[in-house]
TIVO-2410 file (N, C-alpha, C; in nm, 3 decimals):
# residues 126
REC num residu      c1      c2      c3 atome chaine
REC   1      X  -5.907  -4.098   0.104     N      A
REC   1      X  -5.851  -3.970   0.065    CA      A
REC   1      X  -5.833  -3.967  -0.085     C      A
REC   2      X  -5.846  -3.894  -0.149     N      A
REC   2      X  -5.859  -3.899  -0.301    CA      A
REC   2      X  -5.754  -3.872  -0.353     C      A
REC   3      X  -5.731  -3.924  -0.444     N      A
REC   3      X  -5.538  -3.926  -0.490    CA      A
REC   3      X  -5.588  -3.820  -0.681     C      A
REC   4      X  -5.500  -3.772  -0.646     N      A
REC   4      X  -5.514  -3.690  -0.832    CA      A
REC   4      X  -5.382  -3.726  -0.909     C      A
REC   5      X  -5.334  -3.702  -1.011     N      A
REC   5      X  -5.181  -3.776  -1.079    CA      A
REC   5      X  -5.216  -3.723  -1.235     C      A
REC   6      X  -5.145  -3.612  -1.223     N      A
REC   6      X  -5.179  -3.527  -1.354    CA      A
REC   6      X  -5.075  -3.615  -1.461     C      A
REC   7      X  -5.101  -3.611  -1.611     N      A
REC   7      X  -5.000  -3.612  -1.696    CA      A
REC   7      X  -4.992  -3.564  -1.803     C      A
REC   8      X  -4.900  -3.591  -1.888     N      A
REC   8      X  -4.943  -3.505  -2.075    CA      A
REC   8      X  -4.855  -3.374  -2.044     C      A
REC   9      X  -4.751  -3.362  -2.001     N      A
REC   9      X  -4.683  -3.191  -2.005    CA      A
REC   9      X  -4.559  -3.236  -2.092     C      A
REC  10      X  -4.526  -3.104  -2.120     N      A
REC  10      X  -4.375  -3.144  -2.188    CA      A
REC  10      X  -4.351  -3.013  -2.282     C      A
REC  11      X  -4.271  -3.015  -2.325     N      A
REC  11      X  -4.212  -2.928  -2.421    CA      A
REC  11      X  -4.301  -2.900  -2.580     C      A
REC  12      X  -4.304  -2.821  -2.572     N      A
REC  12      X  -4.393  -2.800  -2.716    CA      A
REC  12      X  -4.359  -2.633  -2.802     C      A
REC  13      X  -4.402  -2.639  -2.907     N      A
REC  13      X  -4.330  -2.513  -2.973    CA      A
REC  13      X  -4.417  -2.427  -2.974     C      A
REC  14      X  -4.463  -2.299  -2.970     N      A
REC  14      X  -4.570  -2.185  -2.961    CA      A
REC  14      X  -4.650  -2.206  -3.122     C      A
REC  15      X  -4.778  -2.269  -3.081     N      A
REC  15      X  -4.855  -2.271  -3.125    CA      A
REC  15      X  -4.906  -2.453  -3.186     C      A
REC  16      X  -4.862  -2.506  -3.066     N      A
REC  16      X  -4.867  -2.677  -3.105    CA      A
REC  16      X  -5.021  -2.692  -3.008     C      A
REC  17      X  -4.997  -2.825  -2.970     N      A
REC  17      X  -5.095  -2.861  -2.844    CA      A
REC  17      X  -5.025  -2.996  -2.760     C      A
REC  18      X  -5.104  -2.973  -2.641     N      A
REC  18      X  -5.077  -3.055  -2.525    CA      A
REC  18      X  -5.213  -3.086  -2.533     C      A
REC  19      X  -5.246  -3.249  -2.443     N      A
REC  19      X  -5.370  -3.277  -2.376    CA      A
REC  19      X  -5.322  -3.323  -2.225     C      A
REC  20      X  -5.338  -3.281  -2.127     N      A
REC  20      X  -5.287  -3.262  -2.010    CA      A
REC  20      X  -5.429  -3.372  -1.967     C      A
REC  21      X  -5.348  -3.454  -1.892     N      A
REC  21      X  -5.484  -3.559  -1.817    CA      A
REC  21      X  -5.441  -3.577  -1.651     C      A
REC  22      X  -5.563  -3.608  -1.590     N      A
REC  22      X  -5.539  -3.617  -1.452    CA      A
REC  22      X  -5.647  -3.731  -1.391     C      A
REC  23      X  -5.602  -3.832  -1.335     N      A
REC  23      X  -5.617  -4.003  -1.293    CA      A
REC  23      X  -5.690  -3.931  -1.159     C      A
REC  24      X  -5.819  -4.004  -1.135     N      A
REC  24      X  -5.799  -3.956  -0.964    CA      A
REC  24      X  -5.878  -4.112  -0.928     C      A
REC  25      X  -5.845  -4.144  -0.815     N      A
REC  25      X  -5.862  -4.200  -0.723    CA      A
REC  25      X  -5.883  -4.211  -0.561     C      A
REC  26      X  -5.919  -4.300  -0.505     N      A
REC  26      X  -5.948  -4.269  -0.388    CA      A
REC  26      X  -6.088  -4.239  -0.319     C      A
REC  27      X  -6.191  -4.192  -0.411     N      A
REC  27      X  -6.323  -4.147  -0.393    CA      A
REC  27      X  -6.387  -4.146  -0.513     C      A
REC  28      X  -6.547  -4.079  -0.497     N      A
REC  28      X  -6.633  -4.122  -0.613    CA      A
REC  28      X  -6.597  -3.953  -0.715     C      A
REC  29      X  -6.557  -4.002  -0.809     N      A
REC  29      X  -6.486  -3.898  -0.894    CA      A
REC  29      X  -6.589  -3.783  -0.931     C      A
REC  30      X  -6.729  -3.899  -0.962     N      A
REC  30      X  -6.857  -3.786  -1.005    CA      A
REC  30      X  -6.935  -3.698  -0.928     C      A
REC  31      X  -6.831  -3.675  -0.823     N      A
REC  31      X  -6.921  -3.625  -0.680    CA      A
REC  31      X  -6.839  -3.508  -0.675     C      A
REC  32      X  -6.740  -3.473  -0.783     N      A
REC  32      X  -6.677  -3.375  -0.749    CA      A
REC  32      X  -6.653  -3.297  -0.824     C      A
REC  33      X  -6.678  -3.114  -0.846     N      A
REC  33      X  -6.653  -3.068  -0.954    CA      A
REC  33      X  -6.472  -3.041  -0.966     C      A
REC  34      X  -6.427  -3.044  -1.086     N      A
REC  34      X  -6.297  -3.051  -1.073    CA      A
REC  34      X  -6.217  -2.916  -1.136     C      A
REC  35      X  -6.133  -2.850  -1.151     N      A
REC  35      X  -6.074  -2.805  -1.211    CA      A
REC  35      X  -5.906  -2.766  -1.239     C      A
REC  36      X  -5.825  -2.693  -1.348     N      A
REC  36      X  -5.715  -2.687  -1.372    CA      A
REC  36      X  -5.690  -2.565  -1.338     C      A
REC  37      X  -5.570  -2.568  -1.242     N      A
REC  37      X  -5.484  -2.445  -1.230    CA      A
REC  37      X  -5.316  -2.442  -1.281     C      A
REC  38      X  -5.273  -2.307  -1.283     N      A
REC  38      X  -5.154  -2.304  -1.323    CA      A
REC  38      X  -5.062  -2.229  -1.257     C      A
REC  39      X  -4.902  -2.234  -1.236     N      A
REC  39      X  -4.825  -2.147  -1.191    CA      A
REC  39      X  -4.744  -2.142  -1.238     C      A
REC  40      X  -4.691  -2.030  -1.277     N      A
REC  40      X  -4.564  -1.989  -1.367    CA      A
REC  40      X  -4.517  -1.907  -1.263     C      A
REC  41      X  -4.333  -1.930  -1.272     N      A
REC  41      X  -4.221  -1.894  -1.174    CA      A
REC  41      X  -4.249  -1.743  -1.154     C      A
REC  42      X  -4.267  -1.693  -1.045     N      A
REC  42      X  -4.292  -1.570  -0.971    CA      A
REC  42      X  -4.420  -1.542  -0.963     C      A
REC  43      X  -4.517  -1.628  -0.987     N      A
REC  43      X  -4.676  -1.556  -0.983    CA      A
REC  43      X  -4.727  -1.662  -0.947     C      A
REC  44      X  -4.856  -1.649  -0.890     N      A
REC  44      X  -4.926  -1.674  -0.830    CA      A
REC  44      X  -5.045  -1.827  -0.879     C      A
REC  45      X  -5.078  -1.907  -0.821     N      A
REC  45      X  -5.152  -1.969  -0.919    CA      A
REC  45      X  -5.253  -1.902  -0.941     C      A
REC  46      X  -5.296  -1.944  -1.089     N      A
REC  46      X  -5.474  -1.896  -1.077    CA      A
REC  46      X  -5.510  -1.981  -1.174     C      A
REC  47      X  -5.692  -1.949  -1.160     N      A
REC  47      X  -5.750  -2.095  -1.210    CA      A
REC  47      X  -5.738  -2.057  -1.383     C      A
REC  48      X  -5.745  -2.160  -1.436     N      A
REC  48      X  -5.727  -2.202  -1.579    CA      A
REC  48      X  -5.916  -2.231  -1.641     C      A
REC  49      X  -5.914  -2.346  -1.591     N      A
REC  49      X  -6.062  -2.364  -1.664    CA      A
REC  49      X  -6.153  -2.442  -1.527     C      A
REC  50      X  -6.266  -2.492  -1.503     N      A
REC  50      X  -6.324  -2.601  -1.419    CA      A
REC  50      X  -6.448  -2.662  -1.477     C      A
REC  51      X  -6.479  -2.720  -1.452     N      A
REC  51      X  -6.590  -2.858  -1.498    CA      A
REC  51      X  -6.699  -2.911  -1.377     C      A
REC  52      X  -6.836  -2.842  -1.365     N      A
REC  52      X  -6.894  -2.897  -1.253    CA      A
REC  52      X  -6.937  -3.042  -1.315     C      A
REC  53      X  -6.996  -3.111  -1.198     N      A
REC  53      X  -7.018  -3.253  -1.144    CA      A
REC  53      X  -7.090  -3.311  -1.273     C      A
REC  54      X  -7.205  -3.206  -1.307     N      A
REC  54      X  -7.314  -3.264  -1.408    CA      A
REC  54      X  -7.251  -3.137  -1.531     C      A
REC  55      X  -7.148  -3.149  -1.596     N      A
REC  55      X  -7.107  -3.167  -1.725    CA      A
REC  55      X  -7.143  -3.155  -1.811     C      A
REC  56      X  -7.317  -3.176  -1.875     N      A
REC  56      X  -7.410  -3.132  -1.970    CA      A
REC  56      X  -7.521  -3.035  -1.984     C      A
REC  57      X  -7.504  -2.991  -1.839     N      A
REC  57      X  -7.533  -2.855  -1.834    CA      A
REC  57      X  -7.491  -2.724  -1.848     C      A
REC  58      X  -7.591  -2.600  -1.933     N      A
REC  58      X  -7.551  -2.536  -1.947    CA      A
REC  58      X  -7.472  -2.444  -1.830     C      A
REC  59      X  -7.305  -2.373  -1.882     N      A
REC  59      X  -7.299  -2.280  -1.839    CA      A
REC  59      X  -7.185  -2.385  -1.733     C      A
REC  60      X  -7.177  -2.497  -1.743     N      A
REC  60      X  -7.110  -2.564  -1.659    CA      A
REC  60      X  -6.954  -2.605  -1.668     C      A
REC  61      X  -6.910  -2.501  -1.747     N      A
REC  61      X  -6.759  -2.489  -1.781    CA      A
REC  61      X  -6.725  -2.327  -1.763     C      A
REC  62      X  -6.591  -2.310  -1.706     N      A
REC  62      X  -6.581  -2.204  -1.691    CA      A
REC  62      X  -6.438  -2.251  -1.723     C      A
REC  63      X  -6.362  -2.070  -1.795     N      A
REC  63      X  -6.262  -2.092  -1.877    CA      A
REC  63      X  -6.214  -1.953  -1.819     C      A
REC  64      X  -6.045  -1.915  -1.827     N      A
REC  64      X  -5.964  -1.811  -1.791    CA      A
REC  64      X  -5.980  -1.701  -1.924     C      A
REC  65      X  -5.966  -1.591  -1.964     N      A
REC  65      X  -6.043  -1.547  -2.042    CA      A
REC  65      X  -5.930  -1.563  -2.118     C      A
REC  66      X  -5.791  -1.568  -2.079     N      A
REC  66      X  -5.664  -1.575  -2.182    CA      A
REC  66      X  -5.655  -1.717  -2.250     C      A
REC  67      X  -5.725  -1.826  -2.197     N      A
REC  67      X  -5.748  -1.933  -2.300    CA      A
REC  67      X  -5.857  -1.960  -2.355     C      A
REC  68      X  -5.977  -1.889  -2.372     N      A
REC  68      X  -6.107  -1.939  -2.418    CA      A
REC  68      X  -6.086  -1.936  -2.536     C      A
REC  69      X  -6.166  -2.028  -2.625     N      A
REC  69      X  -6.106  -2.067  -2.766    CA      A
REC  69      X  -5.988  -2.141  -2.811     C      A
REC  70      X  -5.885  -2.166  -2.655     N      A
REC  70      X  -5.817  -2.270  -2.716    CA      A
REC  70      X  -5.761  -2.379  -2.648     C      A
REC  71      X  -5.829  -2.385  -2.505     N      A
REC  71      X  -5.795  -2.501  -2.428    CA      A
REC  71      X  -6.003  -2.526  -2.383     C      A
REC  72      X  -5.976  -2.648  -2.358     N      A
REC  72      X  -6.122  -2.758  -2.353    CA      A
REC  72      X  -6.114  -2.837  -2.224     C      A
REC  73      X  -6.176  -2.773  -2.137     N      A
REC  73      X  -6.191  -2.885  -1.999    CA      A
REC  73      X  -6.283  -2.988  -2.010     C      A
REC  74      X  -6.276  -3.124  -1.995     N      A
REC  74      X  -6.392  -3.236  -2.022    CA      A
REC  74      X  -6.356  -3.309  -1.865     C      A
REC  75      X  -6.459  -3.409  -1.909     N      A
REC  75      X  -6.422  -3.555  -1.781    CA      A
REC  75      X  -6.505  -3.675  -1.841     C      A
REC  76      X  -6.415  -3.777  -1.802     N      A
REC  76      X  -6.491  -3.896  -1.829    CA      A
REC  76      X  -6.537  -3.977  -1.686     C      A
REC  77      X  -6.616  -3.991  -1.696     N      A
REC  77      X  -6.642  -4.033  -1.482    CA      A
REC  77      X  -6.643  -4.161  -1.532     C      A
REC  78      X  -6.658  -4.249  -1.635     N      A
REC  78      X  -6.645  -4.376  -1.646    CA      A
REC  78      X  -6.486  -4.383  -1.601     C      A
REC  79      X  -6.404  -4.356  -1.656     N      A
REC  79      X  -6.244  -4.358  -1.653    CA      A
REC  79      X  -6.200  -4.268  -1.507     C      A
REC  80      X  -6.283  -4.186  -1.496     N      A
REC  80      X  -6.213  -4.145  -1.336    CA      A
REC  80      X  -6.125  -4.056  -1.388     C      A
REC  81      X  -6.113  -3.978  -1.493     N      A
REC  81      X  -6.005  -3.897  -1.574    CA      A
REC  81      X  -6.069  -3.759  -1.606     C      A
REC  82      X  -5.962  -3.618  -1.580     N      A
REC  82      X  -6.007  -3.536  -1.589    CA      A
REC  82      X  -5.948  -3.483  -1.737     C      A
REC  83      X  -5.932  -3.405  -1.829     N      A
REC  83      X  -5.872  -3.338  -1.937    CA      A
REC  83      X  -5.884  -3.213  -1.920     C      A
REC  84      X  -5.759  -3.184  -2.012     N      A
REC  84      X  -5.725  -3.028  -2.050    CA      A
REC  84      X  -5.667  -3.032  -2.201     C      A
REC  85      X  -5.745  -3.010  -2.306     N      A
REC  85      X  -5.691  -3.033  -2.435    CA      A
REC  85      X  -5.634  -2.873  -2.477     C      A
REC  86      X  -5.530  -2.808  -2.486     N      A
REC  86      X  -5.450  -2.721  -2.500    CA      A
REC  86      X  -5.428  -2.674  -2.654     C      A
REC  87      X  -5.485  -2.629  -2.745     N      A
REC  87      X  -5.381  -2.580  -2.884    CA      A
REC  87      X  -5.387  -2.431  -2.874     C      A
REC  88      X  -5.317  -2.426  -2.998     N      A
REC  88      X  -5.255  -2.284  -3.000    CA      A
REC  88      X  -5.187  -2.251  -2.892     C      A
REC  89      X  -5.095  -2.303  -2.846     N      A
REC  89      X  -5.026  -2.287  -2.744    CA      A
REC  89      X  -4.927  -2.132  -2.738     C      A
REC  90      X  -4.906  -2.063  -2.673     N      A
REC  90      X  -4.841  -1.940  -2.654    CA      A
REC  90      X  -4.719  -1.936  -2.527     C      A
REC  91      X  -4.617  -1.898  -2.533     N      A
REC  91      X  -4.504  -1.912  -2.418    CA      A
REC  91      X  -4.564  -1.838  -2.293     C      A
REC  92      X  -4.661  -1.778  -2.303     N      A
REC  92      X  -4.730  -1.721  -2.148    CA      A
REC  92      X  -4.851  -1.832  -2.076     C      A
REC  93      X  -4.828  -1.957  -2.149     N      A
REC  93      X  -4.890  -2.084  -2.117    CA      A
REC  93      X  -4.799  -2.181  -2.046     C      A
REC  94      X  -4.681  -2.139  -2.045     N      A
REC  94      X  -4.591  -2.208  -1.968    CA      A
REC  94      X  -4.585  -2.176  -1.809     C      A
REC  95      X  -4.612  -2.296  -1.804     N      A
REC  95      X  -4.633  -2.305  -1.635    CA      A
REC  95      X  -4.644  -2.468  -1.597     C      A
REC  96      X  -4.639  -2.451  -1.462     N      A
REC  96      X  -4.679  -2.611  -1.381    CA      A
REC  96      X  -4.846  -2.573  -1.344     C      A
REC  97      X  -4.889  -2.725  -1.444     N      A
REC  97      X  -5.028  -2.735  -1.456    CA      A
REC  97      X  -5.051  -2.809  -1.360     C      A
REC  98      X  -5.172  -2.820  -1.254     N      A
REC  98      X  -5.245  -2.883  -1.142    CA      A
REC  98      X  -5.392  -2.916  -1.200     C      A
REC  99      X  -5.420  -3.003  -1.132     N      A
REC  99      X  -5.554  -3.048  -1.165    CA      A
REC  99      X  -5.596  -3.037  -0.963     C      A
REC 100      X  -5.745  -3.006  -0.927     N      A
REC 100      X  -5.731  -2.999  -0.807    CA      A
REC 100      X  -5.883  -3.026  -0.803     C      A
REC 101      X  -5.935  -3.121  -0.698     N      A
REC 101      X  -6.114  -3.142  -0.694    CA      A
REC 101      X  -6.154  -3.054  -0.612     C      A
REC 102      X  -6.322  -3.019  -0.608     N      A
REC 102      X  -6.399  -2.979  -0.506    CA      A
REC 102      X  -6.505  -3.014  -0.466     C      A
REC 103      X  -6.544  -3.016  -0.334     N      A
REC 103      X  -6.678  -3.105  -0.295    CA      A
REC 103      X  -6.767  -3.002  -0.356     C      A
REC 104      X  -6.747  -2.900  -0.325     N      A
REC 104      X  -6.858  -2.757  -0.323    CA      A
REC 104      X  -6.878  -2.779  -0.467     C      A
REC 105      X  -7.051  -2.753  -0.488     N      A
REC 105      X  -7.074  -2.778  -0.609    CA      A
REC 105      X  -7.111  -2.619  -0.680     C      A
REC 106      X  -7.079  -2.566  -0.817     N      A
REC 106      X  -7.012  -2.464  -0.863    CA      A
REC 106      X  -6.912  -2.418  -0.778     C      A
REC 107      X  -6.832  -2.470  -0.758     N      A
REC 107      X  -6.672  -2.423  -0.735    CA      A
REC 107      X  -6.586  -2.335  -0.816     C      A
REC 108      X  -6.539  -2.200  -0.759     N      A
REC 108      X  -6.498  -2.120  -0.852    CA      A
REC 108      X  -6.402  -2.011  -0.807     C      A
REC 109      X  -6.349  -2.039  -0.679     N      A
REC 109      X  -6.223  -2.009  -0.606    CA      A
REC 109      X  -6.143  -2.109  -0.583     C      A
REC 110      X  -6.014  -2.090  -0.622     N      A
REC 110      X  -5.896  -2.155  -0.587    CA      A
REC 110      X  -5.972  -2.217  -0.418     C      A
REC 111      X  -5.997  -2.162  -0.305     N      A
REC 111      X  -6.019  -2.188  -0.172    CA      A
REC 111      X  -6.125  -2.297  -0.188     C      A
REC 112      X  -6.225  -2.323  -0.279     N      A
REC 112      X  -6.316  -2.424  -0.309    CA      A
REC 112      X  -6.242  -2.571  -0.372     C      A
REC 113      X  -6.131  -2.582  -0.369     N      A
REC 113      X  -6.022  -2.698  -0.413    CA      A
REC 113      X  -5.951  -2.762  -0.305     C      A
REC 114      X  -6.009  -2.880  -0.231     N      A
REC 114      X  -5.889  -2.913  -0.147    CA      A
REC 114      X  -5.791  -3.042  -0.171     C      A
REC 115      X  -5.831  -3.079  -0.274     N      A
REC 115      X  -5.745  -3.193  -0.302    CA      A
REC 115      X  -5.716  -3.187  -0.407     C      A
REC 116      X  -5.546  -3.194  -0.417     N      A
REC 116      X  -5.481  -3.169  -0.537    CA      A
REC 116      X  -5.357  -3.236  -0.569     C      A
REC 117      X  -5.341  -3.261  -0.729     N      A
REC 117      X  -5.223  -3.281  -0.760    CA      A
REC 117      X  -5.082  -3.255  -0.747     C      A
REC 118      X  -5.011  -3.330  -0.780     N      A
REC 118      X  -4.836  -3.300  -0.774    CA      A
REC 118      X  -4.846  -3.206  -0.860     C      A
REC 119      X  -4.877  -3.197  -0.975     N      A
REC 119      X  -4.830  -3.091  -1.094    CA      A
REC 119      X  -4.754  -3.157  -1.184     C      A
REC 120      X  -4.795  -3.125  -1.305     N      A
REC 120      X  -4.708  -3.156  -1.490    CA      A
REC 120      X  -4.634  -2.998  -1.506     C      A
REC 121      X  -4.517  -3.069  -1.543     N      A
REC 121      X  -4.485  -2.878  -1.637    CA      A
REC 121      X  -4.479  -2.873  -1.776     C      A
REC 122      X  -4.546  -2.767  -1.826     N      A
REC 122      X  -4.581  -2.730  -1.970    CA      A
REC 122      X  -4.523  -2.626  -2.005     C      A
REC 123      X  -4.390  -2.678  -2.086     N      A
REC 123      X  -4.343  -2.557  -2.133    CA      A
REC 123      X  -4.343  -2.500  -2.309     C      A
REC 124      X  -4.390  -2.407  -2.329     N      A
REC 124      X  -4.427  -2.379  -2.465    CA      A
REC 124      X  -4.267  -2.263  -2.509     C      A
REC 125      X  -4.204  -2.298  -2.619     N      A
REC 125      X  -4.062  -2.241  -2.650    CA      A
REC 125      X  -4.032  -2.320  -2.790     C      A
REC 126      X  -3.950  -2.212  -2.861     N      A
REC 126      X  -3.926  -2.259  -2.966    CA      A
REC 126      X  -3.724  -2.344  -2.925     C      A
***
């Protein structure tokens, strides 16, 4: 069963950066496209950014349109580690960040994620 274990959240001031990382284990990491979601208190999650399997292909990152230009989804499949490098941070970025895998390859509904993290919280405030 594949274990995920997000980290990197914390307090930061509007307009700093976070790099939010997520450990997975349990299965073969490169077999899975992965991506970051978020939930902030009263709404709903929705997806943030995702990263399919093969990584150097075009078109193989997809980003929320309220962070493009300033958060970076990567993976290292040597390390088994997913990233979320965060700047320019804004207080409507505050939320509990998830990292969550998918077998389905281009995955691009929340419902295409079945294994997921506890969650980091990222709160952006002066």
């Amino acid at each position: 069963q594949l274990q995920l274990v997000e980290s990197g959240g914390g307090l930061v001031q509007p307009g700093g950066s976070l790099r939010l990382s997520c450990a997975v284990s349990g299965g073969t990491f490169s077999s899975y496209d992965m991506g970051w979601f978020r939930q902030a208190p009263g709404k709903e999650r929705e997806l943030v950014a995702t990263i399919n399997r093969v990584s150097w292909l075009a078109g193989a990152r997809y980003y929320l349109d309220s962070v493009k230009g300033r958060f970076t989804i990567s993976r290292d499949n040597a390390k088994n580690t997913l990233y979320l490098q965060m700047n320019s941070l804004k207080s409507e970025d505050t939320a509990v960040y998830y990292c969550a895998a998918a077998q389905k390859m281009g995955a691009a509904d929340i419902t295409d994620f079945r294994s997921w993290g506890q969650g980091t919280q990222v709160t952006v405030s002066s």
